[in-house]
Biotite code that builds the C-alpha atoms (Angstrom):
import biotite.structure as struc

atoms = struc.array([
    struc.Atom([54.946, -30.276, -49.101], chain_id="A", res_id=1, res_name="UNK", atom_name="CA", element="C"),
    struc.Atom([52.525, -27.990, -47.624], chain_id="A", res_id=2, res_name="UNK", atom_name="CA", element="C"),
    struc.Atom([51.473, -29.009, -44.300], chain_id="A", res_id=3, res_name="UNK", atom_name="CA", element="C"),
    struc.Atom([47.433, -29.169, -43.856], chain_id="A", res_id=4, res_name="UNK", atom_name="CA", element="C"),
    struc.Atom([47.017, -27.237, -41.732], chain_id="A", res_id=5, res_name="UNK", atom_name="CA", element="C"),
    struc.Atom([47.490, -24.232, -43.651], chain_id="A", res_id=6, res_name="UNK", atom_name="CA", element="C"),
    struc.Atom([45.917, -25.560, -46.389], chain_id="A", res_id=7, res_name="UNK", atom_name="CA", element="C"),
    struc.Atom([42.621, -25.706, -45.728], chain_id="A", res_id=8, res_name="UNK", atom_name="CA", element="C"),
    struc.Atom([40.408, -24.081, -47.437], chain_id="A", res_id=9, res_name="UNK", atom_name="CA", element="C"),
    struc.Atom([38.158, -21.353, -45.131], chain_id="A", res_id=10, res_name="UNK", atom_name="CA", element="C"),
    struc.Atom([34.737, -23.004, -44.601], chain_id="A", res_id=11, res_name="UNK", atom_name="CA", element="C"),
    struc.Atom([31.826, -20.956, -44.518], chain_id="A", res_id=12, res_name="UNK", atom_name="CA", element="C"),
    struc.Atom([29.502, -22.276, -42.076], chain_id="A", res_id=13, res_name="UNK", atom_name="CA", element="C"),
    struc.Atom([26.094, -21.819, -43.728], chain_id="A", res_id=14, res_name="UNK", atom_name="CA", element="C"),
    struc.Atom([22.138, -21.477, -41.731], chain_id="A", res_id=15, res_name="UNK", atom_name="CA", element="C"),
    struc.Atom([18.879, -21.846, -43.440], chain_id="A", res_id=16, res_name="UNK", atom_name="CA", element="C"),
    struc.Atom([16.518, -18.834, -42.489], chain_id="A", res_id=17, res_name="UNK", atom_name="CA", element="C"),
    struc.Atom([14.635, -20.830, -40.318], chain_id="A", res_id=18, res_name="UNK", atom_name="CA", element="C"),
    struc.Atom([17.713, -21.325, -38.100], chain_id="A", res_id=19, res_name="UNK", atom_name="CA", element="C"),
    struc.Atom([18.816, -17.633, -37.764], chain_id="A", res_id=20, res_name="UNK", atom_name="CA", element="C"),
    struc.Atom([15.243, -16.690, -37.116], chain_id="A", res_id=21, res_name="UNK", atom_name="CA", element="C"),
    struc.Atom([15.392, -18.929, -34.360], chain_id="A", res_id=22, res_name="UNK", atom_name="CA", element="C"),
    struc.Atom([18.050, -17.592, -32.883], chain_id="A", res_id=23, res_name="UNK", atom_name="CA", element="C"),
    struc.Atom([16.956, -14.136, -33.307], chain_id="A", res_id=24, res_name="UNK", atom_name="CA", element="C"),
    struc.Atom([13.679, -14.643, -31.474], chain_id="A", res_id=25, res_name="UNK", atom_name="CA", element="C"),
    struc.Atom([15.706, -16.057, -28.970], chain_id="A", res_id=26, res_name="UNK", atom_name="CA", element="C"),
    struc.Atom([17.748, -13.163, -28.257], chain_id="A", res_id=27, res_name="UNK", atom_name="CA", element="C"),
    struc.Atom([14.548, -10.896, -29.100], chain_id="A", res_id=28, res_name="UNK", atom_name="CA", element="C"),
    struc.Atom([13.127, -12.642, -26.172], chain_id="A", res_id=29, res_name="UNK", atom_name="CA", element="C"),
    struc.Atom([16.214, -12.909, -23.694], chain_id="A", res_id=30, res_name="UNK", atom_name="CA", element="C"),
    struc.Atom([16.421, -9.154, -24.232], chain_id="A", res_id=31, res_name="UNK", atom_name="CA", element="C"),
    struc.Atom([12.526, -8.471, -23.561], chain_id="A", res_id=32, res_name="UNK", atom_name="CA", element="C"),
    struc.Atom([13.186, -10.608, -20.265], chain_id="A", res_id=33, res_name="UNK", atom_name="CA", element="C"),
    struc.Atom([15.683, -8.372, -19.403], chain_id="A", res_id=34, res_name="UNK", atom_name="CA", element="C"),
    struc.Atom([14.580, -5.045, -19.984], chain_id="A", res_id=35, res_name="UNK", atom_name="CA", element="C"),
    struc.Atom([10.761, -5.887, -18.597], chain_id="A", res_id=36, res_name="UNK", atom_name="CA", element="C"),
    struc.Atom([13.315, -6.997, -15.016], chain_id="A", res_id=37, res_name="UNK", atom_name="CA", element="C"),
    struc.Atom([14.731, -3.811, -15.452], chain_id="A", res_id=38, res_name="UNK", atom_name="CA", element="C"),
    struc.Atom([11.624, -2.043, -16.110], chain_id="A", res_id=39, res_name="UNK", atom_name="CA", element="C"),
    struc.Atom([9.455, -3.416, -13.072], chain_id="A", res_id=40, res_name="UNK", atom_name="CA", element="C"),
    struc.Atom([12.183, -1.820, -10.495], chain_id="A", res_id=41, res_name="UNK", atom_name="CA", element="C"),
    struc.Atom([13.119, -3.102, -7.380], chain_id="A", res_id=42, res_name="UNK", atom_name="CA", element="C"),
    struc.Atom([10.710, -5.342, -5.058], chain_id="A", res_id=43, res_name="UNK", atom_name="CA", element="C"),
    struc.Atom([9.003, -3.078, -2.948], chain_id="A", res_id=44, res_name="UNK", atom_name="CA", element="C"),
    struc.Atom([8.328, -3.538, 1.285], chain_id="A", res_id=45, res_name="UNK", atom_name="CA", element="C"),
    struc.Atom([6.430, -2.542, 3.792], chain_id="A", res_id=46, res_name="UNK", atom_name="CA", element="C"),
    struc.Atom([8.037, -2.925, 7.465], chain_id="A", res_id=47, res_name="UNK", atom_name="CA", element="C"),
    struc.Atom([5.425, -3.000, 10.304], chain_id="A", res_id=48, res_name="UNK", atom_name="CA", element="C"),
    struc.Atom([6.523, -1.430, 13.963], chain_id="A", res_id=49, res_name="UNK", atom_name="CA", element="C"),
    struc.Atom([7.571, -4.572, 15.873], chain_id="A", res_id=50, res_name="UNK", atom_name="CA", element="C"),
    struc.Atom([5.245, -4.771, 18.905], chain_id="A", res_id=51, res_name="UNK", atom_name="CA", element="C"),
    struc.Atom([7.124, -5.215, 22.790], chain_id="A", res_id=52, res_name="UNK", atom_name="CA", element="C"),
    struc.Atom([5.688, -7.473, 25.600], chain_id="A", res_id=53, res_name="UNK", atom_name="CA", element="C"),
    struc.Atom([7.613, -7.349, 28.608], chain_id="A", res_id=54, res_name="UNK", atom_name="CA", element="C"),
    struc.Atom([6.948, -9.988, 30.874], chain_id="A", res_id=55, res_name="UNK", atom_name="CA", element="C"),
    struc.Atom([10.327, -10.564, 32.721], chain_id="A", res_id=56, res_name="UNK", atom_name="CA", element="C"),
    struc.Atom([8.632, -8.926, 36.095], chain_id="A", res_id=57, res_name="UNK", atom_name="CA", element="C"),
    struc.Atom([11.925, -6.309, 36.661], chain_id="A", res_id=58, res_name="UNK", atom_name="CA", element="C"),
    struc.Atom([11.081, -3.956, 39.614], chain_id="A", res_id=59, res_name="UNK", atom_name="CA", element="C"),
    struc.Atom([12.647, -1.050, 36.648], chain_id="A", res_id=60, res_name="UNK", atom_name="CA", element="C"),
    struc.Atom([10.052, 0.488, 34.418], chain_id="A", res_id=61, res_name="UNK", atom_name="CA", element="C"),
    struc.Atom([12.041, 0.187, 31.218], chain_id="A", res_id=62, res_name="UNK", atom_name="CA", element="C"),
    struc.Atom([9.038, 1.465, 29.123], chain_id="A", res_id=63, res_name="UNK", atom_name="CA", element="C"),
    struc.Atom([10.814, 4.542, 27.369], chain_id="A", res_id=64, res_name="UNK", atom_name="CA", element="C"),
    struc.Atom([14.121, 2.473, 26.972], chain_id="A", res_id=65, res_name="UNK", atom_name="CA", element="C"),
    struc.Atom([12.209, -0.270, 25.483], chain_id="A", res_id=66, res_name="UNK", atom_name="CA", element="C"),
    struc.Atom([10.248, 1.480, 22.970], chain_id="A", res_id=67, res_name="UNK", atom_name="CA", element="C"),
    struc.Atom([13.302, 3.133, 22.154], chain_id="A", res_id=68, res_name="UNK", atom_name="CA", element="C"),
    struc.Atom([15.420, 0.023, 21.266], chain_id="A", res_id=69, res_name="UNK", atom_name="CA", element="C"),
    struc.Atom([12.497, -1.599, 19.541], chain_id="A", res_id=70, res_name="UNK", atom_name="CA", element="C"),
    struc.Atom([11.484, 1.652, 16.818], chain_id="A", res_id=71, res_name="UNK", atom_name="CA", element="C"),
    struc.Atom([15.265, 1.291, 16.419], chain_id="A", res_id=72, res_name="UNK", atom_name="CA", element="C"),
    struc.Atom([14.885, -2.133, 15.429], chain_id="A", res_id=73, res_name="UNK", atom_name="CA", element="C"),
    struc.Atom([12.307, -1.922, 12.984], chain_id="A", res_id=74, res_name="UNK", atom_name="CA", element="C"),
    struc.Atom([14.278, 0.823, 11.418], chain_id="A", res_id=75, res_name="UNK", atom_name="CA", element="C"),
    struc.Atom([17.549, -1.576, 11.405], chain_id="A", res_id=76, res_name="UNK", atom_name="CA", element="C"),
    struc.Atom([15.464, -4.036, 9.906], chain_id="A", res_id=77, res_name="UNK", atom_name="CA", element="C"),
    struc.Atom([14.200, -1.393, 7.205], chain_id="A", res_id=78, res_name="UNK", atom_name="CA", element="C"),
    struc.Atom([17.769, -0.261, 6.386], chain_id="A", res_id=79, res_name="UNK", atom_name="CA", element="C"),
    struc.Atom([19.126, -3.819, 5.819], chain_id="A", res_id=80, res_name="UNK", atom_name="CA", element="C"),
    struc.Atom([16.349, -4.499, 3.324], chain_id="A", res_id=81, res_name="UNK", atom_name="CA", element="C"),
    struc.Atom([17.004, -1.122, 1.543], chain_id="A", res_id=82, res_name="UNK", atom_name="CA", element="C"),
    struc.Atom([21.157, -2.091, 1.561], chain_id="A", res_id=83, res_name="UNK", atom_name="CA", element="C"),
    struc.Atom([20.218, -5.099, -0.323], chain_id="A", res_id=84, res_name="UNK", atom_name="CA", element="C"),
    struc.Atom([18.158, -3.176, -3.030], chain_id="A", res_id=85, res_name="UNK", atom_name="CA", element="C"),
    struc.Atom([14.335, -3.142, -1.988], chain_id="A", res_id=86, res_name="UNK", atom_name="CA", element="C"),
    struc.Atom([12.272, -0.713, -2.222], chain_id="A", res_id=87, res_name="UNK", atom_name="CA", element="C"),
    struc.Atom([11.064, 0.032, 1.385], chain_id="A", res_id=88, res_name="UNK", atom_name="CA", element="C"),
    struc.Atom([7.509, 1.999, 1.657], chain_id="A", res_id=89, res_name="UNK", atom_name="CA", element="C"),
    struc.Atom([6.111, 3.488, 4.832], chain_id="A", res_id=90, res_name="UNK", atom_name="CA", element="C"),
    struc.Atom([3.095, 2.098, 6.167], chain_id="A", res_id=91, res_name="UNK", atom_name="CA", element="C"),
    struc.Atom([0.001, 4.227, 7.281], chain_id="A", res_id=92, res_name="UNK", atom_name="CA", element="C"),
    struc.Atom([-2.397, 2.820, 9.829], chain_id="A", res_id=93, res_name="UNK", atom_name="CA", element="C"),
    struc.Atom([-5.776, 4.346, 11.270], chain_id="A", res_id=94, res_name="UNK", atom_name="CA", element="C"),
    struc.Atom([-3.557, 3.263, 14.845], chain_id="A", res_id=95, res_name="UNK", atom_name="CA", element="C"),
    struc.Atom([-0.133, 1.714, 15.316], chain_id="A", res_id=96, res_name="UNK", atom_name="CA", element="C"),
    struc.Atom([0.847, -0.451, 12.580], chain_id="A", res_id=97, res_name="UNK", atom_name="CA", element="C"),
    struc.Atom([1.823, -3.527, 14.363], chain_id="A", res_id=98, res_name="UNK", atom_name="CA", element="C"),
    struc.Atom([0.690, -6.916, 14.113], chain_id="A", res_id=99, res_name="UNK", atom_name="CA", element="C"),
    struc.Atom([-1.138, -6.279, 17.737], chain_id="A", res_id=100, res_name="UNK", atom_name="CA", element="C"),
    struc.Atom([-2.488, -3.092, 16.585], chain_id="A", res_id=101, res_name="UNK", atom_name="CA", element="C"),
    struc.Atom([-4.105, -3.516, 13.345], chain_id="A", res_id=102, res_name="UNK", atom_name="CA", element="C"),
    struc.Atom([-5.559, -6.681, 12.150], chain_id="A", res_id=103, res_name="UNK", atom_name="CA", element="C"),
    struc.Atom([-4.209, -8.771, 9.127], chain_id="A", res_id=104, res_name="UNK", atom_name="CA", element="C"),
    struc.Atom([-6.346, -7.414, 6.689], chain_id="A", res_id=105, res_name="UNK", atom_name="CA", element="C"),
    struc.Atom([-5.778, -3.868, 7.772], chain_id="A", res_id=106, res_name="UNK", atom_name="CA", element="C"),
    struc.Atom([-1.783, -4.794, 7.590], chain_id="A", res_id=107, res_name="UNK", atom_name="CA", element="C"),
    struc.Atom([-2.160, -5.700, 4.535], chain_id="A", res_id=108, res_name="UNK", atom_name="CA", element="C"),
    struc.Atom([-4.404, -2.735, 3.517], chain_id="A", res_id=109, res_name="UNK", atom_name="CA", element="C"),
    struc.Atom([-2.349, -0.424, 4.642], chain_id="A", res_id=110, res_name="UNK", atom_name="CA", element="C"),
    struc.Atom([1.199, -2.249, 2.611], chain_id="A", res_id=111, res_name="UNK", atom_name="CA", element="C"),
    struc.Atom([-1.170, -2.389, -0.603], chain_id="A", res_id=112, res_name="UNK", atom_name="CA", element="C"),
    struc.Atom([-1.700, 1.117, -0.187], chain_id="A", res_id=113, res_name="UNK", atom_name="CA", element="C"),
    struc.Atom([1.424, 2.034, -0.206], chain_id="A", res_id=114, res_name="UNK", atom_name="CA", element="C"),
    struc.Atom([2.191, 0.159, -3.157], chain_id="A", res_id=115, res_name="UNK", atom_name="CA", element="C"),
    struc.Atom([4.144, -2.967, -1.248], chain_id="A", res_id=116, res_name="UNK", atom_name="CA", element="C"),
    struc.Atom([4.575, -6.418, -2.634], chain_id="A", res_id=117, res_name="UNK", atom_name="CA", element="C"),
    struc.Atom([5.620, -7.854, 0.730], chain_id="A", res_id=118, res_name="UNK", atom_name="CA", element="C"),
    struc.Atom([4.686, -6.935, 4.169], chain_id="A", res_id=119, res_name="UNK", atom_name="CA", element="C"),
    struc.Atom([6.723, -7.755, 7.106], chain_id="A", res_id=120, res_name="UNK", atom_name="CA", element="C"),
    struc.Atom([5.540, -8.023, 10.866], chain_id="A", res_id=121, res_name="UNK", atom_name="CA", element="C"),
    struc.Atom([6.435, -9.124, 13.959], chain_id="A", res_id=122, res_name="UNK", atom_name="CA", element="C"),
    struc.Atom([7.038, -8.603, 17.878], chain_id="A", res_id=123, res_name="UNK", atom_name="CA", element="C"),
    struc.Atom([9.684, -9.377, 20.799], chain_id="A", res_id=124, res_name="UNK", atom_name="CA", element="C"),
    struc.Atom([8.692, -10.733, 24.143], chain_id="A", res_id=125, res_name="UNK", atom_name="CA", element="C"),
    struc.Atom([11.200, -10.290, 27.003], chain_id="A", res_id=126, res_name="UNK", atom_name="CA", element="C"),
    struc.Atom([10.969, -13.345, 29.286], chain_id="A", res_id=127, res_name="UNK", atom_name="CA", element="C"),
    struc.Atom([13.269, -12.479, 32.195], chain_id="A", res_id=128, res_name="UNK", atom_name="CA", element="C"),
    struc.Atom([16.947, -10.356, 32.595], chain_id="A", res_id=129, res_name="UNK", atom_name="CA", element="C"),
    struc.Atom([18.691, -12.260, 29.291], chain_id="A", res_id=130, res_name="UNK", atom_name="CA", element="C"),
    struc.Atom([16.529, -13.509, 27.025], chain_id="A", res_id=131, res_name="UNK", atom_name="CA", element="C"),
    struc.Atom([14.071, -12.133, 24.414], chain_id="A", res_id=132, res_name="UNK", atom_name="CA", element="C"),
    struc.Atom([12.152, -14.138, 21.723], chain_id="A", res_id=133, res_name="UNK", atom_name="CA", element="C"),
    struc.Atom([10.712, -12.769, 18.822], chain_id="A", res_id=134, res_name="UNK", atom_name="CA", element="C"),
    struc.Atom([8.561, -13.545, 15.555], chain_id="A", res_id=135, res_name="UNK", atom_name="CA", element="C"),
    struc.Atom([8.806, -12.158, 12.299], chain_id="A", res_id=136, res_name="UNK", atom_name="CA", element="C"),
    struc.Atom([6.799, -12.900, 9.366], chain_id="A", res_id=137, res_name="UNK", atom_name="CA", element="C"),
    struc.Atom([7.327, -12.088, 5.362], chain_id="A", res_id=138, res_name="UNK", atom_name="CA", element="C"),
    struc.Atom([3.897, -12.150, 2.992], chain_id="A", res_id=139, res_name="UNK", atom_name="CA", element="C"),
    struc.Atom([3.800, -11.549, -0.453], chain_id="A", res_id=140, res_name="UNK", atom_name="CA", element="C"),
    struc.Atom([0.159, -9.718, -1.018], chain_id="A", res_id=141, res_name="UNK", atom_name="CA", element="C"),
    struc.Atom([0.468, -10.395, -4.989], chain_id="A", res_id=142, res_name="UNK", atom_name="CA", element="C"),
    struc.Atom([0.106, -14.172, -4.120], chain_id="A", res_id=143, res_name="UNK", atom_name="CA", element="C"),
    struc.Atom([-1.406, -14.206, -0.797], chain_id="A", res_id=144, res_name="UNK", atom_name="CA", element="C"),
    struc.Atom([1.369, -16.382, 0.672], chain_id="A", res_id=145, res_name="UNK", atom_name="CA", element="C"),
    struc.Atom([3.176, -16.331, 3.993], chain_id="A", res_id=146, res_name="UNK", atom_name="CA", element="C"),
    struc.Atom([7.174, -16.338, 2.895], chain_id="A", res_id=147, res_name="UNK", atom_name="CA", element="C"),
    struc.Atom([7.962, -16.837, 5.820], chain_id="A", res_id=148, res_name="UNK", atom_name="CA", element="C"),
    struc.Atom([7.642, -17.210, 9.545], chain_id="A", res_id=149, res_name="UNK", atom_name="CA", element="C"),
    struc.Atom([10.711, -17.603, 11.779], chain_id="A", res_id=150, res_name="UNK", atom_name="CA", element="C"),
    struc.Atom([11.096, -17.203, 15.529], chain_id="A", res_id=151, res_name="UNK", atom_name="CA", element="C"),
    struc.Atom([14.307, -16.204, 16.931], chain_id="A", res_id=152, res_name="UNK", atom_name="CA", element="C"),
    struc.Atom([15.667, -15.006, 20.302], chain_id="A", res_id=153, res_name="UNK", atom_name="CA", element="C"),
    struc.Atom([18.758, -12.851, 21.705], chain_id="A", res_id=154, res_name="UNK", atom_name="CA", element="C"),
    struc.Atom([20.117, -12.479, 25.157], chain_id="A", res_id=155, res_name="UNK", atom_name="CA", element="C"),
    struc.Atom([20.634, -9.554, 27.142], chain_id="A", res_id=156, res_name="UNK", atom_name="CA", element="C"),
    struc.Atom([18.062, -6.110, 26.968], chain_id="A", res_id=157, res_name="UNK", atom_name="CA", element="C"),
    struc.Atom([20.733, -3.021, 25.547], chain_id="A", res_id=158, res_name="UNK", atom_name="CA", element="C"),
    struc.Atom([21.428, -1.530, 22.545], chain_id="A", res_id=159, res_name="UNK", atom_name="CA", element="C"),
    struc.Atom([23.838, -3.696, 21.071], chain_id="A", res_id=160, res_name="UNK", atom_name="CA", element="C"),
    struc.Atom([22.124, -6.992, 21.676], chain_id="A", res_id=161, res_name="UNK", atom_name="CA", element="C"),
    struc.Atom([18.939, -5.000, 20.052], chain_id="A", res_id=162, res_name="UNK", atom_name="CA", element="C"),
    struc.Atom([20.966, -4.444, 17.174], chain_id="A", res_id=163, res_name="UNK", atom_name="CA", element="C"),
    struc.Atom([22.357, -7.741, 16.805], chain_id="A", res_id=164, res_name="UNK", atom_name="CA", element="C"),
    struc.Atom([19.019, -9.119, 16.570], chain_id="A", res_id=165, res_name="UNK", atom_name="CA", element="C"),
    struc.Atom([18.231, -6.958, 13.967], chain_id="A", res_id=166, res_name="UNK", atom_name="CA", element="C"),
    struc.Atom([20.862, -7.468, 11.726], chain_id="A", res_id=167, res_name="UNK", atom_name="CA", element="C"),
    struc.Atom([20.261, -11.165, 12.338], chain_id="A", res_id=168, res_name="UNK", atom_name="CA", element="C"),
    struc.Atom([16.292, -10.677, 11.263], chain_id="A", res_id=169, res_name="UNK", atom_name="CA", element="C"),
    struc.Atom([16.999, -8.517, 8.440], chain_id="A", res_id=170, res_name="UNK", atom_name="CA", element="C"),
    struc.Atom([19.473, -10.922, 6.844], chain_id="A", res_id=171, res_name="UNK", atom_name="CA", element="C"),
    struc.Atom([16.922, -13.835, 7.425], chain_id="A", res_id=172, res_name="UNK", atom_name="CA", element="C"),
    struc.Atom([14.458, -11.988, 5.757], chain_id="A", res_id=173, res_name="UNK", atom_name="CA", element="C"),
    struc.Atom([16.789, -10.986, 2.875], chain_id="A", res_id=174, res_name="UNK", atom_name="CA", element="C"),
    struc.Atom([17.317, -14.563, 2.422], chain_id="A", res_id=175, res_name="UNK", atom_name="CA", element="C"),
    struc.Atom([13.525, -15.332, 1.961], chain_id="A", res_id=176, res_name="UNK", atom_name="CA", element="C"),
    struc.Atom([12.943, -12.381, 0.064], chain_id="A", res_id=177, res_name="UNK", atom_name="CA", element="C"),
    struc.Atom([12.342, -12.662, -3.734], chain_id="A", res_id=178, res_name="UNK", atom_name="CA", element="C"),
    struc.Atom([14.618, -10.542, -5.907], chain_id="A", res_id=179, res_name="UNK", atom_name="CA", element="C"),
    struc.Atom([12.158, -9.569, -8.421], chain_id="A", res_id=180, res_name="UNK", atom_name="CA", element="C"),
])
């Protein structure tokens, strides 16, 4: 006796037209998702200078040091975005281009005309020896929407706690960030 199992007959599964054109507009339109993704390139940024209040009342002018650690900053903050796959865009201004500086419409001017999606901004305050505070904020300009606003704060005034706080913004921001 034959065992059934190798006597069954191969079945021949059968679809109406209707079915397989179904699933060929599907895959017709998973595809055309895809490649339009693929198409529209990475989610372009524009990263404002930070702006620098220092009201901790040290008898040291730490102007030049400060400025310093700050441009750094904004430039971490542009590098992080760029490592996870956006598209940063310099940002022209008639002045500075910090959230002080230039107003919100002439922010977002100046991102648009670089051809940015999102504009970030913020600024650090130093409040005494140890600790800083700072603001950043995301906005999308295609749908007029604040992403995101999130203050934060760091202790000590040198490099490295500078570029702590940048990593630390930068990875927040990645987080709020859309990815297309």
């Amino acid at each position: 006796m034959v065992s059934s199992k190798w006597s069954r007959r191969r079945q021949t599964v059968r679809c109406s037209p209707a079915v397989l054109l179904a699933c060929m507009l599907a895959a017709l339109t998973a595809w055309a998702a895809t490649a339009g993704a693929q198409a529209a390139g990475p989610v372009t940024v524009a990263v404002a200078e930070f702006d620098y209040v220092d009201t901790s009342g040290e008898p040291v002018d730490q102007t030049a040091a400060h400025r310093a650690r700050v441009a750094d900053f904004a430039a971490k903050v542009r590098q992080r975005l760029a490592e996870q796959g956006y598209e940063v865009r310099p940002l022209s201004c008639a002045e500075a281009c910090t959230a002080a500086t230039a107003s919100p419409d002439g922010l977002a001017a100046a991102a648009r005309k670089a051809g940015a999606r999102l504009v970030v901004a913020g600024g650090i305050h130093k409040m005494s020896t140890l600790i800083q505070f700072g603001e950043v904020q995301l906005l999308d300009l295609d749908k007029n929407a604040l992403l995101l606003r999130r203050t934060f704060s760091f202790r000590g005034d040198n490099d490295t706690a500078f570029r702590r706080a940048a990593a630390f913004v930068g990875e927040t921001l990645t987080e709020a960030m859309p990815k297309s």
